[in-house]
NUVEXGU-429339 format. One record per atom (N, C-alpha, C, O, CB): x, y, z; atom name; residue in three letters. Coordinates in nm, 4 decimals, padded with zeros to 6 digits. Last residue first. Glycine has a CB too. Example, Ala and Ser with C-alpha at 12.3 -4.5 7.8 and 13.67 -1.06 7.14 Angstrom:
2
+----------+----------+----------+-------+---------+
!        x !        y !        z ! atomo ! residuo !
+----------+----------+----------+-------+---------+
!  01.2850 ! -00.2250 !  00.7080 !     N !     Ser !
!  01.3670 ! -00.1060 !  00.7140 !    CA !     Ser !
!  01.2900 !  00.0030 !  00.7870 !     C !     Ser !
!  01.3409 !  00.1138 !  00.8039 !     O !     Ser !
!  01.4084 ! -00.0598 !  00.5725 !    CB !     Ser !
!  01.3190 ! -00.5690 !  00.7800 !     N !     Ala !
!  01.2300 ! -00.4500 !  00.7800 !    CA !     Ala !
!  01.3200 ! -00.3300 !  00.7800 !     C !     Ala !
!  01.4236 ! -00.3319 !  00.8465 !     O !     Ala !
!  01.1308 ! -00.4473 !  00.9046 !    CB !     Ala !
+----------+----------+----------+-------+---------+
This chain:
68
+----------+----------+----------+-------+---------+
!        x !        y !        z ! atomo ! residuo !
+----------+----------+----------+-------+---------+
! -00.2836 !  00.8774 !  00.1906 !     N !     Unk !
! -00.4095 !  00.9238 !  00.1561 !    CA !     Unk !
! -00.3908 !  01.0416 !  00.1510 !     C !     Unk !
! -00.4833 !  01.1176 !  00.1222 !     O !     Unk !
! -00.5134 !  00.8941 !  00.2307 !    CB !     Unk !
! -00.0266 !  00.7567 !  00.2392 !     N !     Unk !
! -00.0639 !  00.7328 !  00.0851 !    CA !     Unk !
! -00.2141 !  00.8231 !  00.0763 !     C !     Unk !
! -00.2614 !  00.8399 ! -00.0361 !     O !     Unk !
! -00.0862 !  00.5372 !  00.0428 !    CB !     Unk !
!  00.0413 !  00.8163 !  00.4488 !     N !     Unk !
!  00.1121 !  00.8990 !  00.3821 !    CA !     Unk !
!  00.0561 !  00.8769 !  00.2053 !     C !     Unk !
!  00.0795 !  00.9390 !  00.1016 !     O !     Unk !
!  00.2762 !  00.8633 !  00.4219 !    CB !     Unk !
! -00.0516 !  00.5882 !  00.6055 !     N !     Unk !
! -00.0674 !  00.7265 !  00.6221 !    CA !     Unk !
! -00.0294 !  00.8725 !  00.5047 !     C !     Unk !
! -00.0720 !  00.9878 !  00.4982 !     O !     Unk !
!  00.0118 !  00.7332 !  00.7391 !    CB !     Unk !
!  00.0442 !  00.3227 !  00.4891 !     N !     Unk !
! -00.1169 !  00.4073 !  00.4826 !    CA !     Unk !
! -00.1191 !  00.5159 !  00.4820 !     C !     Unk !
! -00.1717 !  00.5771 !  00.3891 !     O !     Unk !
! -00.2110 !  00.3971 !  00.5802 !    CB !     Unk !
!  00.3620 !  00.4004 !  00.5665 !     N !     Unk !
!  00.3251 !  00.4126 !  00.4438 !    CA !     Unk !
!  00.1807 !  00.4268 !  00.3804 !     C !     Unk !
!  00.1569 !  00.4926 !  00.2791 !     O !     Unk !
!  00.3765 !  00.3222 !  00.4012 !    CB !     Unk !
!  00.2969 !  00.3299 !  00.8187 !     N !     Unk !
!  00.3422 !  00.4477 !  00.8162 !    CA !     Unk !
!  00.2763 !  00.4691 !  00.6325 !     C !     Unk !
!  00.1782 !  00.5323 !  00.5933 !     O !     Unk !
!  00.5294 !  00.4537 !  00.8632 !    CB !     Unk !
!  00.2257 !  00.0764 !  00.8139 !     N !     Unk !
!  00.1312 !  00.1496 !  00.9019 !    CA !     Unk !
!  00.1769 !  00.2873 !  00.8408 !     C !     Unk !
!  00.0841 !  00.3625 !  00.8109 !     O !     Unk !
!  00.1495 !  00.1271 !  01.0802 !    CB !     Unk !
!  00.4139 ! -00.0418 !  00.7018 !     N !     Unk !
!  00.3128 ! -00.0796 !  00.6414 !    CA !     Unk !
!  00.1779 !  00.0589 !  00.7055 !     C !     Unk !
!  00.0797 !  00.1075 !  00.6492 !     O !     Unk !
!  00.2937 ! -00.2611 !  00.6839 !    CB !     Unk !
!  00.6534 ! -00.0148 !  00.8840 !     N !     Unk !
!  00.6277 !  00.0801 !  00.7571 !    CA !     Unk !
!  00.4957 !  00.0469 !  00.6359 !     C !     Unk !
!  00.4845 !  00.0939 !  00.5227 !     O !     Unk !
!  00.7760 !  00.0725 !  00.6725 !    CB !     Unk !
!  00.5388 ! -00.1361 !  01.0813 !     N !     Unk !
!  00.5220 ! -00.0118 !  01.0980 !    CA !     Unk !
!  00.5296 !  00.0987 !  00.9763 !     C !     Unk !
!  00.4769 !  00.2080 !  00.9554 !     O !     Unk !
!  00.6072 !  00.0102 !  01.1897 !    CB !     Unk !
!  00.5580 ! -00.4300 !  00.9927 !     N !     Unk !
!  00.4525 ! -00.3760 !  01.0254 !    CA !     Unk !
!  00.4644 ! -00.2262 !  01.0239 !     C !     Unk !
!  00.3805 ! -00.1787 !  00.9473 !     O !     Unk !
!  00.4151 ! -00.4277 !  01.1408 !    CB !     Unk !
!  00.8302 ! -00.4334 !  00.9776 !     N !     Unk !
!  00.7589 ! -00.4172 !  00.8193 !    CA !     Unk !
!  00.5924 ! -00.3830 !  00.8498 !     C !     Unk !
!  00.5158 ! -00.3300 !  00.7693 !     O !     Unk !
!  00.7739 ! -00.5927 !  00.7113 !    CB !     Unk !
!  00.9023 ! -00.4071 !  01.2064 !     N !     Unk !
!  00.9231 ! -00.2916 !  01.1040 !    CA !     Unk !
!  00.8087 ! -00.3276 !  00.9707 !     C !     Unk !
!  00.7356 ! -00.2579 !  00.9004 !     O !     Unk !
!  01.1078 ! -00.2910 !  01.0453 !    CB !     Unk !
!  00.8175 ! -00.7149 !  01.3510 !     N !     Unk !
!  00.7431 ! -00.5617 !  01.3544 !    CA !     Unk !
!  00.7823 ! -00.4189 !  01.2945 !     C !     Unk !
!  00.7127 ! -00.3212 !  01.3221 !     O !     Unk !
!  00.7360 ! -00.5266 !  01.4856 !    CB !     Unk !
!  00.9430 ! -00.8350 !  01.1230 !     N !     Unk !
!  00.8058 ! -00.8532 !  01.1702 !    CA !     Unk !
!  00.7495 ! -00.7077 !  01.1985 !     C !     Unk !
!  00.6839 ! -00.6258 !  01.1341 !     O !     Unk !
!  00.8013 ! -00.9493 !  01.3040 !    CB !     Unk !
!  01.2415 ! -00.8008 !  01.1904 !     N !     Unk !
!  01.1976 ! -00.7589 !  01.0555 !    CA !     Unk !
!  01.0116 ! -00.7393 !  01.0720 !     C !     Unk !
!  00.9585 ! -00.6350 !  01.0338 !     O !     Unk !
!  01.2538 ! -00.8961 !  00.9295 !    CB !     Unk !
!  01.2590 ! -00.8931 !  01.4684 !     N !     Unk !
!  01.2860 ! -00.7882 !  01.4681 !    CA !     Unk !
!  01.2118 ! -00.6932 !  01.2568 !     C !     Unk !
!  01.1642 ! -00.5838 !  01.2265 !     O !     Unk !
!  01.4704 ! -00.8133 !  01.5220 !    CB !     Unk !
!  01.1444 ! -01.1321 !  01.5212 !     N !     Unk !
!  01.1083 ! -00.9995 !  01.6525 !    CA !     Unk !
!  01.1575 ! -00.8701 !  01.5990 !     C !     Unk !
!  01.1261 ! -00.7610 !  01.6466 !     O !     Unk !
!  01.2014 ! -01.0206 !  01.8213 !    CB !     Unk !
!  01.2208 ! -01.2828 !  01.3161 !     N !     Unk !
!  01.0644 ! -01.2601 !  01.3584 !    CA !     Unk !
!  01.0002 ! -01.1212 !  01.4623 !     C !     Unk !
!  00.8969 ! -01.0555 !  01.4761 !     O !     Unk !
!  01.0309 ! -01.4011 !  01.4445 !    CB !     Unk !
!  01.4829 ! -01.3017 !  01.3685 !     N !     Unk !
!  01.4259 ! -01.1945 !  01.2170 !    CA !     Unk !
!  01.2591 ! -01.1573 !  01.2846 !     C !     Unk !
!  01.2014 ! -01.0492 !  01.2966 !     O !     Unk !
!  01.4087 ! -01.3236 !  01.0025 !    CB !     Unk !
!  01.5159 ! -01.4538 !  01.5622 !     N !     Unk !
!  01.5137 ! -01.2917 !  01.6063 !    CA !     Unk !
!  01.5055 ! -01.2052 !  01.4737 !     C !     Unk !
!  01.5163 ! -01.0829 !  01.4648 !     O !     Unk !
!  01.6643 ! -01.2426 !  01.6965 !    CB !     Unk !
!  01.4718 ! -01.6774 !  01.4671 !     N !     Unk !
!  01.3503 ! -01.6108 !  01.5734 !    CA !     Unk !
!  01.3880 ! -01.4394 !  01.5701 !     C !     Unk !
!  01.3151 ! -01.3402 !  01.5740 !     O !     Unk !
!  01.3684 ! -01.6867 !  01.7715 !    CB !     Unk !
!  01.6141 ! -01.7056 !  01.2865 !     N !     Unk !
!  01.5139 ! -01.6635 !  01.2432 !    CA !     Unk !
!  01.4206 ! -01.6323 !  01.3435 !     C !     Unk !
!  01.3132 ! -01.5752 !  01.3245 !     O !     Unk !
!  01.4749 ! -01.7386 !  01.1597 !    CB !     Unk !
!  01.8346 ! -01.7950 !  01.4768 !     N !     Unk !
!  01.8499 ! -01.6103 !  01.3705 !    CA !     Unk !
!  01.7286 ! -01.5942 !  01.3372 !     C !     Unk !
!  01.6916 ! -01.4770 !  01.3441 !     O !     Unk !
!  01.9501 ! -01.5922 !  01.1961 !    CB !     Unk !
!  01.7560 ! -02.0035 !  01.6073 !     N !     Unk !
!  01.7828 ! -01.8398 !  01.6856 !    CA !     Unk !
!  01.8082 ! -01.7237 !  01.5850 !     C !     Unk !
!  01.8043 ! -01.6020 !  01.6031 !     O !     Unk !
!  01.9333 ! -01.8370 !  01.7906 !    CB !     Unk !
!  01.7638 ! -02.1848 !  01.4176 !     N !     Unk !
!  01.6644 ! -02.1221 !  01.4923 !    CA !     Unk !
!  01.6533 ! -01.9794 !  01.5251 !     C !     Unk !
!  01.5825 ! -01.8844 !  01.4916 !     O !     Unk !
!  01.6642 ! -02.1779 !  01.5956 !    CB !     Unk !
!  02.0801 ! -02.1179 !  01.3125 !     N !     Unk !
!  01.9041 ! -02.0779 !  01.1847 !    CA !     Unk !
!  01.8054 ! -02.0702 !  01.3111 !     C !     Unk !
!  01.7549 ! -01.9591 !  01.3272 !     O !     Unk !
!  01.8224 ! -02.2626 !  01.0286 !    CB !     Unk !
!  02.1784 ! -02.2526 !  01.5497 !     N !     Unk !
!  02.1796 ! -02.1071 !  01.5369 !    CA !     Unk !
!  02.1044 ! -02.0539 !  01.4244 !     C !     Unk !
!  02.0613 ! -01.9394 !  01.4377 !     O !     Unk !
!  02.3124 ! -02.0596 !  01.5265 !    CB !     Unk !
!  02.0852 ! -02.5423 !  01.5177 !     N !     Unk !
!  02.0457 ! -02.3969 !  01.6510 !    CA !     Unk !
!  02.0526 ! -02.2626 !  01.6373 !     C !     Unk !
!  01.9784 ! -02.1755 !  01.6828 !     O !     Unk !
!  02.1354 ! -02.3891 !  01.7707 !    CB !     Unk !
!  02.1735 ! -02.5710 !  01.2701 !     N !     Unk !
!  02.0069 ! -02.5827 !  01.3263 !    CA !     Unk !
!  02.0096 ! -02.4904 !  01.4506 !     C !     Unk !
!  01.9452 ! -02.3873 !  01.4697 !     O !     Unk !
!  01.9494 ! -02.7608 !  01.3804 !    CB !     Unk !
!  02.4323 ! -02.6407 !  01.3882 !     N !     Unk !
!  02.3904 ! -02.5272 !  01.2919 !    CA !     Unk !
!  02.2718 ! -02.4980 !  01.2964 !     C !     Unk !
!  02.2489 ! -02.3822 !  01.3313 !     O !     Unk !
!  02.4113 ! -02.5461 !  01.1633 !    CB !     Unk !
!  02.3918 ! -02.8285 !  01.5951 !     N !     Unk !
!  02.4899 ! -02.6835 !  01.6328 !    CA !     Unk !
!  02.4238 ! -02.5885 !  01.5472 !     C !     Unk !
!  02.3698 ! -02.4853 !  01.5871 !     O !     Unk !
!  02.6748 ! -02.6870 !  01.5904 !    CB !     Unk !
!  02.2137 ! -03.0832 !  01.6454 !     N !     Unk !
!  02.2808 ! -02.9971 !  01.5623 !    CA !     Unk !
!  02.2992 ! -02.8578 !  01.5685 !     C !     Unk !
!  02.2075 ! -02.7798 !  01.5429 !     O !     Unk !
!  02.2385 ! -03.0123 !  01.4665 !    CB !     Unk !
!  02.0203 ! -03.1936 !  01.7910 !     N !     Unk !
!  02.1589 ! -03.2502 !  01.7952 !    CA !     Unk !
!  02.2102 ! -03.1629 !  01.6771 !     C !     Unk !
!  02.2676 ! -03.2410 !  01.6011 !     O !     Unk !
!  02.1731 ! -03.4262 !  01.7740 !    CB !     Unk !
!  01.7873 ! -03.0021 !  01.8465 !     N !     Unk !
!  01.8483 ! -03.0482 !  01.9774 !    CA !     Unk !
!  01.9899 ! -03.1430 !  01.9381 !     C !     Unk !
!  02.0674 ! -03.1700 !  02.0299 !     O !     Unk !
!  01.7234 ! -03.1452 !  02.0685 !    CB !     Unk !
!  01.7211 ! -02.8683 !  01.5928 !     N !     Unk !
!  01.8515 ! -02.8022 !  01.6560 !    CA !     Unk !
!  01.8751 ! -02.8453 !  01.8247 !     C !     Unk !
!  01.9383 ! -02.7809 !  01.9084 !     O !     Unk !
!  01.8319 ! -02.6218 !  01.6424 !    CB !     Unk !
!  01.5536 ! -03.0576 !  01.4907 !     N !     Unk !
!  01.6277 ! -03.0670 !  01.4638 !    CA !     Unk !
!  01.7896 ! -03.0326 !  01.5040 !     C !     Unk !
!  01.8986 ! -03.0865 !  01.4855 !     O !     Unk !
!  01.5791 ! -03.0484 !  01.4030 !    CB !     Unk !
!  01.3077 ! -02.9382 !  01.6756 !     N !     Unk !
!  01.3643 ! -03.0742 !  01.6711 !    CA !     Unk !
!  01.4722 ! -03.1100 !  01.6126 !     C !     Unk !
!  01.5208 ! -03.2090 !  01.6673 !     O !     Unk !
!  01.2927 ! -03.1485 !  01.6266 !    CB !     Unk !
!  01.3235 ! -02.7022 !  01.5545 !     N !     Unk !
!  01.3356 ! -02.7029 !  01.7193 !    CA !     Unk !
!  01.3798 ! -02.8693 !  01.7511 !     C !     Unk !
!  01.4646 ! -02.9081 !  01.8315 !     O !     Unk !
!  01.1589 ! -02.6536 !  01.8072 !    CB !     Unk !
!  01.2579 ! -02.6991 !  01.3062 !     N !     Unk !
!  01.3943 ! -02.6629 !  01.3462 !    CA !     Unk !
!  01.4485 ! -02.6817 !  01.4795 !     C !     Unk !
!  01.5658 ! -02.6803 !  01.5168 !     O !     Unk !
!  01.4100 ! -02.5389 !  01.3232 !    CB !     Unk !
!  00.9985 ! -02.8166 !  01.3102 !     N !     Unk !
!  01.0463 ! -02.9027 !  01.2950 !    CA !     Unk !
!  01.2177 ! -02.8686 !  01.2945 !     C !     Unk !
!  01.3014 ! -02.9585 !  01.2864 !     O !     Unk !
!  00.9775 ! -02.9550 !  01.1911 !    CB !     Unk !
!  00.8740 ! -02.5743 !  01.4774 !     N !     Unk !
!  00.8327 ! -02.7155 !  01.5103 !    CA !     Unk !
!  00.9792 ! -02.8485 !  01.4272 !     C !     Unk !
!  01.0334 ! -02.9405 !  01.4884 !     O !     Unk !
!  00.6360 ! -02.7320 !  01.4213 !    CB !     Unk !
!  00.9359 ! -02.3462 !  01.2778 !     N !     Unk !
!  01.0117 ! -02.3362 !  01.4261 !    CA !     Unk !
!  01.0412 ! -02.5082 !  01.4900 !     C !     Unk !
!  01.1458 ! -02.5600 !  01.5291 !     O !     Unk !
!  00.8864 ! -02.2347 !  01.5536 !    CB !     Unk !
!  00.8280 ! -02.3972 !  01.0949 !     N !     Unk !
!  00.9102 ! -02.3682 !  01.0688 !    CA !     Unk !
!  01.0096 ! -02.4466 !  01.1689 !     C !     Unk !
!  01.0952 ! -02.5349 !  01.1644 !     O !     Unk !
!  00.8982 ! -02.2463 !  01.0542 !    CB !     Unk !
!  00.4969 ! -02.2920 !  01.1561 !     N !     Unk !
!  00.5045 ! -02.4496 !  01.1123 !    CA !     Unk !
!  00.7064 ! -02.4666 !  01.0939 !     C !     Unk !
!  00.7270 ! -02.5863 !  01.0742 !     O !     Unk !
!  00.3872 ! -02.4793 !  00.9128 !    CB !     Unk !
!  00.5659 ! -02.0621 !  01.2809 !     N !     Unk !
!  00.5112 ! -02.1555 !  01.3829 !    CA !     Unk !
!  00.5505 ! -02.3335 !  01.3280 !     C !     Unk !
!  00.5938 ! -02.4336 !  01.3852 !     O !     Unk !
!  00.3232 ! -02.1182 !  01.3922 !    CB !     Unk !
!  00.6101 ! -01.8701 !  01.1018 !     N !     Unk !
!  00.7183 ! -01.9141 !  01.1973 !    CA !     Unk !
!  00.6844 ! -02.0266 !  01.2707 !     C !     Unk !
!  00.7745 ! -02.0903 !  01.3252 !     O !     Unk !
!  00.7542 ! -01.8132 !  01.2914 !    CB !     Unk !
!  00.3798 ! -01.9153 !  00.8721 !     N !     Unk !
!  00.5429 ! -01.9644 !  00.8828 !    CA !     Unk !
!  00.6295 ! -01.9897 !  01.0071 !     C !     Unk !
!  00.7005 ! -02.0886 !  01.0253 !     O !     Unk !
!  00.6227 ! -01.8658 !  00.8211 !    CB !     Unk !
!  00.2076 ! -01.7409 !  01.0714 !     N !     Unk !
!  00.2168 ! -01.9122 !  01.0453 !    CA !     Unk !
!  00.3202 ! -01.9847 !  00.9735 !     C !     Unk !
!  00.3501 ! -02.1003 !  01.0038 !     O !     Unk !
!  00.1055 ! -01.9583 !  00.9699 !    CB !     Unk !
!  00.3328 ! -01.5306 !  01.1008 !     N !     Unk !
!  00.3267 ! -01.5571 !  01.1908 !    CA !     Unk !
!  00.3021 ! -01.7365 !  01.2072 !     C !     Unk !
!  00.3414 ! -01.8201 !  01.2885 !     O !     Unk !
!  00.2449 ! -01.4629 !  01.2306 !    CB !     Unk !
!  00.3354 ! -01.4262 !  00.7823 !     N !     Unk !
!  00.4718 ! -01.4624 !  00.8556 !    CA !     Unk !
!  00.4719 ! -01.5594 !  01.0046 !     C !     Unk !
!  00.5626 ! -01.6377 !  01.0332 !     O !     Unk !
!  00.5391 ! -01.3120 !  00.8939 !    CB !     Unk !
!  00.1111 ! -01.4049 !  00.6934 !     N !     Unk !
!  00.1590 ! -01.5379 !  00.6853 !    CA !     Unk !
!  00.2715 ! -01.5174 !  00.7612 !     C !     Unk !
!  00.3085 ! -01.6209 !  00.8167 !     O !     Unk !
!  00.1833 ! -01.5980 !  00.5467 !    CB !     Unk !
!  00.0678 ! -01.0937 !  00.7074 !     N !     Unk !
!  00.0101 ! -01.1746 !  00.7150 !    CA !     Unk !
!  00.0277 ! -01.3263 !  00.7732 !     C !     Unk !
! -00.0276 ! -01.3646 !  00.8763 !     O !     Unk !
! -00.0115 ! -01.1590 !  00.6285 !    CB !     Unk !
!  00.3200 ! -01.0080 !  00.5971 !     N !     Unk !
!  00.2837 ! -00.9943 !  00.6929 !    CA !     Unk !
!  00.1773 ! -01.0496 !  00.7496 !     C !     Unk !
!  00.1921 ! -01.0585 !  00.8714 !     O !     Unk !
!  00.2852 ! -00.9093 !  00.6966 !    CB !     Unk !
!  00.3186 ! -01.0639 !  00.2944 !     N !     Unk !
!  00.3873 ! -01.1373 !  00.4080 !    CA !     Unk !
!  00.3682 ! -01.1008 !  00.5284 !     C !     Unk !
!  00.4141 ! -01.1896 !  00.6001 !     O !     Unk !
!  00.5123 ! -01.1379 !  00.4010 !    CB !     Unk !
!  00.0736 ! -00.9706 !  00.2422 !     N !     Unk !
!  00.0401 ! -01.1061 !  00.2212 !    CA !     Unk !
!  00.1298 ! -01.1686 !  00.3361 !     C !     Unk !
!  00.1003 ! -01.2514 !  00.4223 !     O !     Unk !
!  00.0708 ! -01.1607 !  00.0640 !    CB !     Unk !
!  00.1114 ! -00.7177 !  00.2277 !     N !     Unk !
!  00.0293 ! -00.7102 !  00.3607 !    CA !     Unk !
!  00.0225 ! -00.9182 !  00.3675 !     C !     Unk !
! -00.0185 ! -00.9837 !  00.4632 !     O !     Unk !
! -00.1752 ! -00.5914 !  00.3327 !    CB !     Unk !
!  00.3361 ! -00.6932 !  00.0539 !     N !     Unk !
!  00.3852 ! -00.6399 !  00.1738 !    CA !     Unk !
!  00.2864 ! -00.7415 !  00.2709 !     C !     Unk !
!  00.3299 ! -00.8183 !  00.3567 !     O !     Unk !
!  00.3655 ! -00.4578 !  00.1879 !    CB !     Unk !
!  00.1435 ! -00.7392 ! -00.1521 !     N !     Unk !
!  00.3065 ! -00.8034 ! -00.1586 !    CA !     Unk !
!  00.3309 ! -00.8335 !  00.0049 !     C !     Unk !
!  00.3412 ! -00.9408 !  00.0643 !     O !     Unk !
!  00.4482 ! -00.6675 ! -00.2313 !    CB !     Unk !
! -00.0229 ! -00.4985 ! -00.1458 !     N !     Unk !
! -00.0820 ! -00.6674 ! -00.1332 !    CA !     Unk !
!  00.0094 ! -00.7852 ! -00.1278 !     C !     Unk !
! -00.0262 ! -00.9010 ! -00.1060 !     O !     Unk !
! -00.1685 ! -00.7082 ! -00.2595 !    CB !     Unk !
!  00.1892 ! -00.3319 ! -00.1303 !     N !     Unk !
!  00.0848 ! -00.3076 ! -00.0682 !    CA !     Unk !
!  00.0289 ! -00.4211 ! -00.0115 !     C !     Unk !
!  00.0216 ! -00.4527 !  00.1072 !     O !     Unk !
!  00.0064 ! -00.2466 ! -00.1405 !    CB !     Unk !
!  00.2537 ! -00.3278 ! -00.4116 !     N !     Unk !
!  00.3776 ! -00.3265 ! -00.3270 !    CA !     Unk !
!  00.2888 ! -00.3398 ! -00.1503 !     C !     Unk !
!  00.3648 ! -00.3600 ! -00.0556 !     O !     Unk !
!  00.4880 ! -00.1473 ! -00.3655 !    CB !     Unk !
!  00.0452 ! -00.2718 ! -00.5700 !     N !     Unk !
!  00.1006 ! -00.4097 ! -00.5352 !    CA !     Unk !
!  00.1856 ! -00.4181 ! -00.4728 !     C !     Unk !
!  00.2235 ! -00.5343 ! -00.4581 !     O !     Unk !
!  00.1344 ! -00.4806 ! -00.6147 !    CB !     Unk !
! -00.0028 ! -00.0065 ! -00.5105 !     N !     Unk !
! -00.1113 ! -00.1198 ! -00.4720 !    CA !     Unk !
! -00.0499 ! -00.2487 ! -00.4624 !     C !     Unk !
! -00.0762 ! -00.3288 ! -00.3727 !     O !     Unk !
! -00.2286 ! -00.1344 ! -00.5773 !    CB !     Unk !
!  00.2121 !  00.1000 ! -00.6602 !     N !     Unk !
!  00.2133 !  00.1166 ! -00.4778 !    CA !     Unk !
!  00.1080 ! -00.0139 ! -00.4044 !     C !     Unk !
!  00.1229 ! -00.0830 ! -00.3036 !     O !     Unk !
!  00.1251 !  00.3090 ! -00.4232 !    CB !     Unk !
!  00.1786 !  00.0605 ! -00.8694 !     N !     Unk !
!  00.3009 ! -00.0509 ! -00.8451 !    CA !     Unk !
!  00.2258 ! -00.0134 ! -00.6881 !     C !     Unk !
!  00.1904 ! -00.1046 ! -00.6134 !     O !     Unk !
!  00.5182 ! -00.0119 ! -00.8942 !    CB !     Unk !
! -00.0319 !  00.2614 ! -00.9164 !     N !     Unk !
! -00.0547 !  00.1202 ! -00.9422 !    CA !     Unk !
!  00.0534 !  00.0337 ! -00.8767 !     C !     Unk !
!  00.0134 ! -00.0715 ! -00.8268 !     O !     Unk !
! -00.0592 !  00.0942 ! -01.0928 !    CB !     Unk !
+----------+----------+----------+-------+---------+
């Protein structure tokens, strides 16, 4: 039972992550043309996107496998 919700938890953020980054990015991108700190939240959360994104995909992929 917890696995199912750890499952619909997992597949929700993976899901939405890609439209978070988009509506996110739009108004950090405007913000981090006069602000130093804004630039660098851009650039960390782009590279959460390239990098947490596709693990949580794989242990989403891996973890199917192993659940049947």
């Amino acid at each position: 039972m917890a696995e199912m919700w750890m499952w619909r938890i997992s597949s929700v953020f993976i899901a939405a992550y890609p439209v978070l980054t988009i509506l996110l990015m739009i108004p950090l991108g405007a913000w981090a043309q006069d602000n130093d700190i804004a630039a660098a939240v851009l650039v960390s959360f782009m590279l959460f996107g390239f990098v947490v994104y596709p693990l949580c995909r794989l242990f989403l992929i891996i973890l199917s496998f192993t659940t049947l």
